[in-house]
DOLUM-473265 format. One record per residue (C-alpha): residue in three letters; x, y, z. Coordinates in steps of 0.02 Angstrom, whole numbers, plus 50000, padded with zeros to 5 digits. Example, Ala and Ser with C-alpha at 12.3 -4.5 7.8 and 13.67 -1.06 7.14 Angstrom:
<rs>
Ala_50615_49775_50390 .
Ser_50684_49947_50357 .
</rs>
This chain:
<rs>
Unk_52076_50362_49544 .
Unk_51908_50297_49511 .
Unk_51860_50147_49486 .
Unk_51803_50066_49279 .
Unk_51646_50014_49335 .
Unk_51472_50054_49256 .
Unk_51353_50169_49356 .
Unk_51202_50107_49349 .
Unk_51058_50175_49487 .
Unk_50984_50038_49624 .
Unk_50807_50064_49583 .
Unk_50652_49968_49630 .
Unk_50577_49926_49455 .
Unk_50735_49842_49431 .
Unk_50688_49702_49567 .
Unk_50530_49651_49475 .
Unk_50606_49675_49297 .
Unk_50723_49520_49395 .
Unk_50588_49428_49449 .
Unk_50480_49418_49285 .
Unk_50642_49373_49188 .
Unk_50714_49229_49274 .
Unk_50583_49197_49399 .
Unk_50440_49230_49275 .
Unk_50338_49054_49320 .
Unk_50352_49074_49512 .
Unk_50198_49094_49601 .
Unk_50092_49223_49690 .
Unk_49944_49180_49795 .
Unk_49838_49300_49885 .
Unk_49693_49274_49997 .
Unk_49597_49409_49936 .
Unk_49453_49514_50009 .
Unk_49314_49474_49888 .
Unk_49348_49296_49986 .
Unk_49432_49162_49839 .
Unk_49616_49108_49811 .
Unk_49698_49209_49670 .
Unk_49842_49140_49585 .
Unk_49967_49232_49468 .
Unk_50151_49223_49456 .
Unk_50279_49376_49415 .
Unk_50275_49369_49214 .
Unk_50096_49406_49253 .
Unk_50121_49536_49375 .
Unk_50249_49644_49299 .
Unk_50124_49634_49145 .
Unk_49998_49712_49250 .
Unk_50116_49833_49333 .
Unk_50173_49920_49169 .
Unk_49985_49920_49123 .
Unk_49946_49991_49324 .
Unk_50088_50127_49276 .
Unk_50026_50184_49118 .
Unk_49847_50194_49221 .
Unk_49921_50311_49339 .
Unk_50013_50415_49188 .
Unk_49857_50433_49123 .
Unk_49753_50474_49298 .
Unk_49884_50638_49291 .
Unk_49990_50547_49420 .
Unk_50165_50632_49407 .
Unk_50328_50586_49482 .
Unk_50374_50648_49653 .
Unk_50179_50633_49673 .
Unk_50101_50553_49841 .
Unk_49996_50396_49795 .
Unk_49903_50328_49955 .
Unk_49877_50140_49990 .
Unk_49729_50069_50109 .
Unk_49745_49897_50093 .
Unk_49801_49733_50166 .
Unk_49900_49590_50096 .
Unk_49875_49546_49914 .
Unk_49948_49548_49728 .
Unk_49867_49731_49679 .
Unk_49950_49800_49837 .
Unk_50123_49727_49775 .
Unk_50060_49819_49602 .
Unk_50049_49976_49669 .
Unk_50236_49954_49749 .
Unk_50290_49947_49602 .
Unk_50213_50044_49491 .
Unk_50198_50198_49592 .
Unk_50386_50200_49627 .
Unk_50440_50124_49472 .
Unk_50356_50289_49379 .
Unk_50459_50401_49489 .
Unk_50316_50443_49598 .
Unk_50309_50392_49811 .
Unk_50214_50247_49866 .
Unk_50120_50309_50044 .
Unk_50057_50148_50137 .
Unk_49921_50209_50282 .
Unk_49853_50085_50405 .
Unk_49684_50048_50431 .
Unk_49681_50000_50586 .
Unk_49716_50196_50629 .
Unk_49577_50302_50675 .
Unk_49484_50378_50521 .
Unk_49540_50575_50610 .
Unk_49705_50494_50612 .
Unk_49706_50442_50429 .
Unk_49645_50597_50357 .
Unk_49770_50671_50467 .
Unk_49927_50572_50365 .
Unk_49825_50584_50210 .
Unk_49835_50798_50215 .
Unk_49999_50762_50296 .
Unk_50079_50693_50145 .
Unk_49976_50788_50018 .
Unk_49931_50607_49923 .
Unk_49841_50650_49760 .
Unk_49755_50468_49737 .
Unk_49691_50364_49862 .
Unk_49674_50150_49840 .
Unk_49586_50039_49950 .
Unk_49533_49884_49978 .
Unk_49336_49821_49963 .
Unk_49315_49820_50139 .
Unk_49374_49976_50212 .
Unk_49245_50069_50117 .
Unk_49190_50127_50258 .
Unk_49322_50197_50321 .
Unk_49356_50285_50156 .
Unk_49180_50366_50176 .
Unk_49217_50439_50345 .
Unk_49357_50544_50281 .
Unk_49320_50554_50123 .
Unk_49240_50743_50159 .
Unk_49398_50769_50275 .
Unk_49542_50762_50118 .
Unk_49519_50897_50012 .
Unk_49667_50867_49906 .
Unk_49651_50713_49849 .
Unk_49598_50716_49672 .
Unk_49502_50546_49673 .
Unk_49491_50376_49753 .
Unk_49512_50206_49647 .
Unk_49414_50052_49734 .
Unk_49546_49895_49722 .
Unk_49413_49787_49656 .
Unk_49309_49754_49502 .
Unk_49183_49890_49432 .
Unk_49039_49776_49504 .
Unk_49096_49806_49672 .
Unk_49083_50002_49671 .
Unk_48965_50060_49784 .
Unk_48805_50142_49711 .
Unk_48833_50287_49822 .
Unk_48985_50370_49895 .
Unk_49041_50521_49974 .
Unk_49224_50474_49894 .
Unk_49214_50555_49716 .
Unk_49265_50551_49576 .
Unk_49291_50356_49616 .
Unk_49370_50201_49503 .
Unk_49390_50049_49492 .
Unk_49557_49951_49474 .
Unk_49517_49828_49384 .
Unk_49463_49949_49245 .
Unk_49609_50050_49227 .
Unk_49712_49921_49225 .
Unk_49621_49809_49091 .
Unk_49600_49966_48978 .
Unk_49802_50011_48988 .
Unk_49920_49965_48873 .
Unk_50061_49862_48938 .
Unk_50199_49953_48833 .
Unk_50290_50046_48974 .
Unk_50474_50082_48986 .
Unk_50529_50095_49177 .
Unk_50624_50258_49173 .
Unk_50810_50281_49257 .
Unk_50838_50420_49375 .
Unk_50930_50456_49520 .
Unk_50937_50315_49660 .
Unk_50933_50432_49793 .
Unk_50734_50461_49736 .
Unk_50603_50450_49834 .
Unk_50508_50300_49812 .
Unk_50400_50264_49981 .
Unk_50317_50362_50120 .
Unk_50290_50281_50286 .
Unk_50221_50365_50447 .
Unk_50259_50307_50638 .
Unk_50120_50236_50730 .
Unk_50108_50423_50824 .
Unk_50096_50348_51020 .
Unk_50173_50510_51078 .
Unk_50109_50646_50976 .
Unk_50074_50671_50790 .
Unk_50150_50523_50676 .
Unk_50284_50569_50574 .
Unk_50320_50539_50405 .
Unk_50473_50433_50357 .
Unk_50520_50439_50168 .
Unk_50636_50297_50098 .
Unk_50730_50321_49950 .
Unk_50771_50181_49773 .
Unk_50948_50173_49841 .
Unk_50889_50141_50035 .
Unk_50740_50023_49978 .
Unk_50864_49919_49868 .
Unk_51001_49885_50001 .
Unk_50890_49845_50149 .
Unk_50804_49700_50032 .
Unk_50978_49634_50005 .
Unk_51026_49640_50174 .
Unk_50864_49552_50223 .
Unk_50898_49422_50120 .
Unk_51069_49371_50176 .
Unk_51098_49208_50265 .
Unk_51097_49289_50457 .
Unk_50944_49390_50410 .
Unk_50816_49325_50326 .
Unk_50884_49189_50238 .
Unk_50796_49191_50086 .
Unk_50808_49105_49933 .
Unk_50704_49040_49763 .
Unk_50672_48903_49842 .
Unk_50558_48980_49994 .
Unk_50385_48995_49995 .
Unk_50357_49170_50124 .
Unk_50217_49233_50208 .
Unk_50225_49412_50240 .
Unk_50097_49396_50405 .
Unk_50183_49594_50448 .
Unk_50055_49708_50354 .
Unk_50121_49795_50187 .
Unk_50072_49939_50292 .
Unk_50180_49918_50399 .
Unk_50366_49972_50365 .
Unk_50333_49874_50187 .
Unk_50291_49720_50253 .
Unk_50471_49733_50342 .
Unk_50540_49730_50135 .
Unk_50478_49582_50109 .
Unk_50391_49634_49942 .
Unk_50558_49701_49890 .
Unk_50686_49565_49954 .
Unk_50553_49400_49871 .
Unk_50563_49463_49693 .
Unk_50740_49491_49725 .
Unk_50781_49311_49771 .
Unk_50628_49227_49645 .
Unk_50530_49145_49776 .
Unk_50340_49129_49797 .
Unk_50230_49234_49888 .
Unk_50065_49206_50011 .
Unk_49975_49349_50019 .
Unk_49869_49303_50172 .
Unk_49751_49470_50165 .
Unk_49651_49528_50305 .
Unk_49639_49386_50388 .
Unk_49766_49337_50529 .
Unk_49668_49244_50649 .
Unk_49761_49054_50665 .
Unk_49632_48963_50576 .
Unk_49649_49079_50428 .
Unk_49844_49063_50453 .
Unk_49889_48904_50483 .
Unk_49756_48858_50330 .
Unk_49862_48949_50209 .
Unk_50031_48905_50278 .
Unk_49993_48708_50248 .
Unk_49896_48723_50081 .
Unk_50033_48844_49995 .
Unk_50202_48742_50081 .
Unk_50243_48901_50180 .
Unk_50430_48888_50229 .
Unk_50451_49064_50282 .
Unk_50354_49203_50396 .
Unk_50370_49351_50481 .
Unk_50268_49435_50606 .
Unk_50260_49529_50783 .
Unk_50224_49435_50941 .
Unk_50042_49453_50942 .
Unk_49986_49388_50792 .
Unk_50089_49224_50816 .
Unk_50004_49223_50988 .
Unk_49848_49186_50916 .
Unk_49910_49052_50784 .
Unk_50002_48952_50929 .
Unk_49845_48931_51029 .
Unk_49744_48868_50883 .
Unk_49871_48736_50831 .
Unk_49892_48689_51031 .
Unk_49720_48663_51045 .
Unk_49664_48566_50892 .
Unk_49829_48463_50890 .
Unk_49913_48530_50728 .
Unk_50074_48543_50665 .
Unk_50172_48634_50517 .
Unk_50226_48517_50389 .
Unk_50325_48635_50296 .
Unk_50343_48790_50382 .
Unk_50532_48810_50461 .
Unk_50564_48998_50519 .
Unk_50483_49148_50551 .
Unk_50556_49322_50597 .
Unk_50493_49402_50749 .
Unk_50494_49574_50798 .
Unk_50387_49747_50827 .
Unk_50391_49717_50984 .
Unk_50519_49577_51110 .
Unk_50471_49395_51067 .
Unk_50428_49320_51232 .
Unk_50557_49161_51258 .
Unk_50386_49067_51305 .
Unk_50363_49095_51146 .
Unk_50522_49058_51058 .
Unk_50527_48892_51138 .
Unk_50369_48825_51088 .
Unk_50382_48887_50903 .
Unk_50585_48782_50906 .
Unk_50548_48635_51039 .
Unk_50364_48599_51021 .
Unk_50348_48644_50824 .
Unk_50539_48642_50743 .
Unk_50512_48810_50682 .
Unk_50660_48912_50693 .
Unk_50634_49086_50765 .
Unk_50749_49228_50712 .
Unk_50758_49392_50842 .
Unk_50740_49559_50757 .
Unk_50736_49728_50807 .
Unk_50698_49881_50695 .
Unk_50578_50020_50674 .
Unk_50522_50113_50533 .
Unk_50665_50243_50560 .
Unk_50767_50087_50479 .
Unk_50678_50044_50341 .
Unk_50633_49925_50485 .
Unk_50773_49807_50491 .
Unk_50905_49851_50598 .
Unk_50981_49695_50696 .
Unk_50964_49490_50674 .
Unk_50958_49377_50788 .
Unk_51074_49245_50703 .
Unk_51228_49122_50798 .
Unk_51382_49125_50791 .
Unk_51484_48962_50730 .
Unk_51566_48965_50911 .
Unk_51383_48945_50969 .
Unk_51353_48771_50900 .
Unk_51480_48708_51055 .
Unk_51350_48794_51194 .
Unk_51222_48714_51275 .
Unk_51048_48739_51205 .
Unk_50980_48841_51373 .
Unk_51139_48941_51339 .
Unk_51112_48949_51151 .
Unk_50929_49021_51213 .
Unk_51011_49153_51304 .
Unk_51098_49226_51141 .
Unk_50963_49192_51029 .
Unk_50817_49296_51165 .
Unk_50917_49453_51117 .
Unk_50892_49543_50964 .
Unk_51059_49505_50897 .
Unk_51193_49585_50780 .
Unk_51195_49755_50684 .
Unk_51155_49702_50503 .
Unk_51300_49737_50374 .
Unk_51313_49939_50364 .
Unk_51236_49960_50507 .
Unk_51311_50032_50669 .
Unk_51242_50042_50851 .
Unk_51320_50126_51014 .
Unk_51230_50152_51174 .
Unk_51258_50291_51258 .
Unk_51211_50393_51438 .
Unk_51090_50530_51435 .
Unk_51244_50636_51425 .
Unk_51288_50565_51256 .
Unk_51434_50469_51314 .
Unk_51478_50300_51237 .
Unk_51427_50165_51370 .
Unk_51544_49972_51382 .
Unk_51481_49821_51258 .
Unk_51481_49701_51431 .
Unk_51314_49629_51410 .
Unk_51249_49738_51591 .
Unk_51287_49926_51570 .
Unk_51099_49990_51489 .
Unk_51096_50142_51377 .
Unk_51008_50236_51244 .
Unk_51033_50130_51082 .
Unk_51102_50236_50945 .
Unk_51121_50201_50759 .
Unk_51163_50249_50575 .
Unk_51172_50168_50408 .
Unk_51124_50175_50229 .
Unk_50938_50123_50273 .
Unk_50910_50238_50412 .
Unk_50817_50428_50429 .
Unk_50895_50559_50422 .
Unk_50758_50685_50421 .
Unk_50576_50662_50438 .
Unk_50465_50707_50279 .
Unk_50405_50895_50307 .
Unk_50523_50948_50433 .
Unk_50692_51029_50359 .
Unk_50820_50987_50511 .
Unk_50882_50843_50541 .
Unk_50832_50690_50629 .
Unk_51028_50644_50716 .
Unk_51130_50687_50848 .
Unk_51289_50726_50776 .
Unk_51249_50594_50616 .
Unk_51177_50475_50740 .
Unk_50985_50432_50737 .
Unk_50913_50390_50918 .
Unk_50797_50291_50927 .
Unk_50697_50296_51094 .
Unk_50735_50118_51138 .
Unk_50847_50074_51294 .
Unk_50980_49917_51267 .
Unk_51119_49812_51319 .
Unk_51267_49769_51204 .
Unk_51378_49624_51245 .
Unk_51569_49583_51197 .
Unk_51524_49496_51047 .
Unk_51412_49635_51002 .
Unk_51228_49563_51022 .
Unk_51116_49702_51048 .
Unk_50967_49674_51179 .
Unk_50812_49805_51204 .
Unk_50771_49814_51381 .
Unk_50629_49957_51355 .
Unk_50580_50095_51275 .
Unk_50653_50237_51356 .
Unk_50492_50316_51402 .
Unk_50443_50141_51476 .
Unk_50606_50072_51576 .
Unk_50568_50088_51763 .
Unk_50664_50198_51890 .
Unk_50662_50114_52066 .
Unk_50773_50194_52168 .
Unk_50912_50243_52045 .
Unk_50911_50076_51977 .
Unk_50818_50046_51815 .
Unk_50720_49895_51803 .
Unk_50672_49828_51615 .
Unk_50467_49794_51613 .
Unk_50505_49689_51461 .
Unk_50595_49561_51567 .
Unk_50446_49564_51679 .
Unk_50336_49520_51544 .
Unk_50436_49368_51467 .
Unk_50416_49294_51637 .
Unk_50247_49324_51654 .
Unk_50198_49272_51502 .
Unk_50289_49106_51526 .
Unk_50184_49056_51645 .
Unk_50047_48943_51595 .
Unk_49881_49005_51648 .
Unk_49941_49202_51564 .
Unk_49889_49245_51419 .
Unk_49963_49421_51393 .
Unk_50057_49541_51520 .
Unk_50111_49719_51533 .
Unk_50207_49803_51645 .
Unk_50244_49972_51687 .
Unk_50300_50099_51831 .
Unk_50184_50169_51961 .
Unk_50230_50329_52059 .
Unk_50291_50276_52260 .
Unk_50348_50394_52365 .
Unk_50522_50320_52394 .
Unk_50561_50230_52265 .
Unk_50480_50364_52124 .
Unk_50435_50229_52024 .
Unk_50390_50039_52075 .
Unk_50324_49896_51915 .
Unk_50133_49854_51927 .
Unk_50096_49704_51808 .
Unk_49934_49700_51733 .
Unk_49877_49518_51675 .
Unk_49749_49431_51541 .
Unk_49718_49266_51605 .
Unk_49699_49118_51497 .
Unk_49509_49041_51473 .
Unk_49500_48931_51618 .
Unk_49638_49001_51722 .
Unk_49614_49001_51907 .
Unk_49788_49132_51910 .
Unk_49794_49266_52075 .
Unk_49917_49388_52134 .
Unk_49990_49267_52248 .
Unk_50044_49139_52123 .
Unk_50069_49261_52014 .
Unk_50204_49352_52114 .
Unk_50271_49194_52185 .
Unk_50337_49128_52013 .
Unk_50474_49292_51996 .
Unk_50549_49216_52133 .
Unk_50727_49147_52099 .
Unk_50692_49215_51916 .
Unk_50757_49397_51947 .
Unk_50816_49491_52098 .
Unk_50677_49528_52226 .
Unk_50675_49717_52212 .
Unk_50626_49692_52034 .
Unk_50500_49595_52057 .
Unk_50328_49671_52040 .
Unk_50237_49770_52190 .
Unk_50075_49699_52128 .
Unk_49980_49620_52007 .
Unk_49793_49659_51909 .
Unk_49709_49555_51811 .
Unk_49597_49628_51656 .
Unk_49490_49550_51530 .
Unk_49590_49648_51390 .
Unk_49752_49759_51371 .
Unk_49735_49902_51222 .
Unk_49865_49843_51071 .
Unk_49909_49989_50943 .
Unk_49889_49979_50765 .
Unk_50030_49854_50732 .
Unk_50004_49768_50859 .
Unk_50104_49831_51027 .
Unk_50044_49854_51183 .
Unk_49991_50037_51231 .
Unk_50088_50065_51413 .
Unk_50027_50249_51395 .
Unk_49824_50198_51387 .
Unk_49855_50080_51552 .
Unk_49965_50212_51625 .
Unk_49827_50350_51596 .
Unk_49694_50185_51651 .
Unk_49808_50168_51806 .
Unk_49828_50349_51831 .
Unk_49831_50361_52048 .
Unk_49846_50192_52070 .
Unk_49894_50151_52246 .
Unk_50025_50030_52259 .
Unk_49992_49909_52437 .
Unk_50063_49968_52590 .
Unk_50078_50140_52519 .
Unk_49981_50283_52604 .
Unk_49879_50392_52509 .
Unk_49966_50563_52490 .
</rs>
């Protein structure tokens, strides 16, 4: 028997149709890249969204179409989200920060038919422009006044000008909410990136989830900053899950240095953020060194990459902010576990409280995880037993875009990481698989290496990673960027593992660099140092 209840589809439109009807006052600020503060709210900006989908109607723009995104931050970014996929069409975010070969590459890839960007990566856009034969034209996200006088990107428009000559009569069409309705690639590290394609349904669900309690935690009364690129795995949903709940939005555009940051976070009452490791790097040192504070700012979500615990504990003891663990990719829409105690946890001492909280927590409602051996056999939840980390759920892949098999292992998706699950089923990455270290049988996590390192006060930034040894196979070399001023060597350096981890973990040796090579969003690249490393000789081993 089923059940007497109306069917109607989980689409995206429907989140900002919310938003501008009982949240149609709250505000949204964006840093934009012509410089100023731009204020609208979401009345305003589902105005300009019907009038941006009529635009693209009329620019031939069909659904099922490809519409590419170069951009950062801001409120005509969030336009395009929704008007793309509102339309029926696919919203494909591309980040600048790739290489222009690399861009054209995802550009051909996903056979976009328009391309917007952003003032300021004109020059990018002119580098491929002659490499992207089918796009059909490129619209500058600006006013007319800023086109250039030349360009090799033709037939180009203006934003601005489309939408201020659309109507804003546009009736958000219902279809199916399995749909597609955004196109995301992987960063590529290993080989070509690959195209991930989320659906209405998908897209709808993960921006609940995210803003449950033990997620997120969001409600009308927040005031986020999406510091995670819109580029990136949708700004983590963020764009989806703040119109969902009515609260305001900072738009902090291309600029994510800590001056820039922290700036915005105390003008606008920030309570909210979210960002990977690096960025909030950089806004810790400028508020430790010109004696700030946040007066309003309470949590931010970490992930893309471990947060160091050096980290966590300056951001809750030193600043009151509360940091919340996650872990997802953009297999899983990205979020995939939450860092978030237990009410047994409130008994525990905070040091043991710490030791929950540095993993990257529970599976998020529909979600499941299993680790497994390289055999495919499940592996014990006792908090020591490392394994491949498994998962599935409503918001995961289950192919990638342009390849017709499938992406699971019998209806599980795998995704390259290597964890720990404990009895109470708080997951914990320990590497990547292709960057855990084999000494000897044993496998030794380089991410633990790094938390230490980093923790100490004169290191800036660490990586670690597995040289070749002829009896071990494999033994960890940390490579370090000092801190200005730091007097750091190998000695002290290698002294401070002790009585932190066993001794044949620790490190063999120690480098220190002036720079380590970070990926587009962000992560270290292990494979540039390993190929910079490439017949390193560890000390006290012979040369072959």
């Amino acid at each position: 028997m089923r059940g007497l209840m109306m069917q109607t589809p989980l689409l995206i439109s429907d989140l900002i149709q919310h938003a501008a009807r009982f949240h149609g006052d709250t505000e949204i600020v964006s840093r934009r890249v012509e410089g100023d503060i731009h204020r609208t709210n979401y009345r305003d900006l589902h105005t300009r969204i019907r009038k941006l989908a009529n635009a693209l109607t009329a620019l031939g723009v069909k659904p099922g179409d490809r519409v590419g995104t170069l951009a950062w931050n801001g409120y005509r970014h969030m336009e395009l989200y929704y008007a793309v996929s509102g339309m029926g069409a696919i919203l494909h975010t591309i980040n600048p920060r790739l290489l222009p070969d690399q861009i054209a590459w995802i550009i051909n890839h996903a056979e976009d038919s328009f391309l917007f960007y952003d003032a300021n990566l004109q020059p990018i856009v002119e580098q491929i422009a002659g490499k992207t034969p089918g796009l059909q034209g490129y619209v500058l996200m600006a006013d007319a006044d800023r086109l250039p006088a030349e360009s090799a990107a033709a037939p180009l428009l203006a934003y601005e000008s489309l939408v201020d000559a659309a109507s804003d009569e546009f009736t958000w069409p219902s279809f199916d909410e399995n749909t597609a309705s955004s196109l995301c690639y992987t960063s590529g590290t290993t080989g070509n990136p690959k195209g991930v394609l989320y659906s209405h349904r998908s897209t709808v669900l993960h921006a609940y989830a995210a803003a449950l309690p033990d997620v997120m935690n969001l409600s009308a009364t927040d005031v986020i900053l999406p510091v995670v690129p819109m580029f990136h795995v949708n700004a983590w949903g963020l764009p989806y899950a703040a119109p969902l709940v009515g609260c305001k939005i900072v738009f902090p555009g291309p600029a994510l240095d800590g001056k820039s940051l922290h700036d915005l976070f105390e003008a606008e009452g920030v309570t909210m953020s979210a960002g990977v490791p690096t960025v909030w790097q950089g806004l810790l040192a400028y508020v430790d060194a010109n004696g700030l504070a946040f007066s309003t700012m309470r949590r931010t979500v970490i992930g893309g990459s471990a947060c160091p615990p050096a980290m966590m504990r300056a951001f809750e003891e030193k600043y009151r902010v509360t940091v919340v663990h996650a872990w997802g990719m953009s297999e899983t829409s990205p979020l995939g576990t939450s860092g978030a105690l237990k009410s047994k946890h409130s008994s525990l001492s905070a040091e043991a409280r710490y030791a929950v909280k540095f993993k990257q927590g529970l599976a998020l409602p529909s979600v499941d995880l299993k680790i497994v051996d390289d055999e495919g056999n499940e592996l014990p939840w006792d908090g020591k037993t490392f394994g491949n980390l498994m998962t599935r759920g409503p918001w995961i892949v289950n192919e990638y875009y342009g390849e017709d098999k499938s992406a699971l292992q019998d209806g599980w998706f795998q995704t390259g990481d290597v964890a720990v699950i404990d009895p109470d089923g708080y997951m914990q990455i320990t590497d990547r698989s292709k960057d855990v270290i084999k000494s000897g049988g044993e496998w030794i996590s380089s991410i633990e290496l790094e938390n230490i390192a980093v923790s100490h006060p004169g290191v800036q930034i660490a990586a670690c990673f597995g040289v070749a040894h002829p009896r071990w196979d494999e033994r960890p070399l940390l490579v370090v960027v000092r801190k200005p001023d730091s007097t750091l060597d190998r000695e002290e350096m290698l002294a401070f593992f002790d009585g932190k981890i066993a001794k044949w973990q620790k490190p063999d040796d120690v480098v220190f660099v002036d720079s380590i090579p970070l990926g587009a969003t962000g992560k270290m690249l292990k494979a540039e140092l390993r190929r910079q490393f490439a017949g390193y000789r560890l000390p006290g081993v012979d040369p072959a």
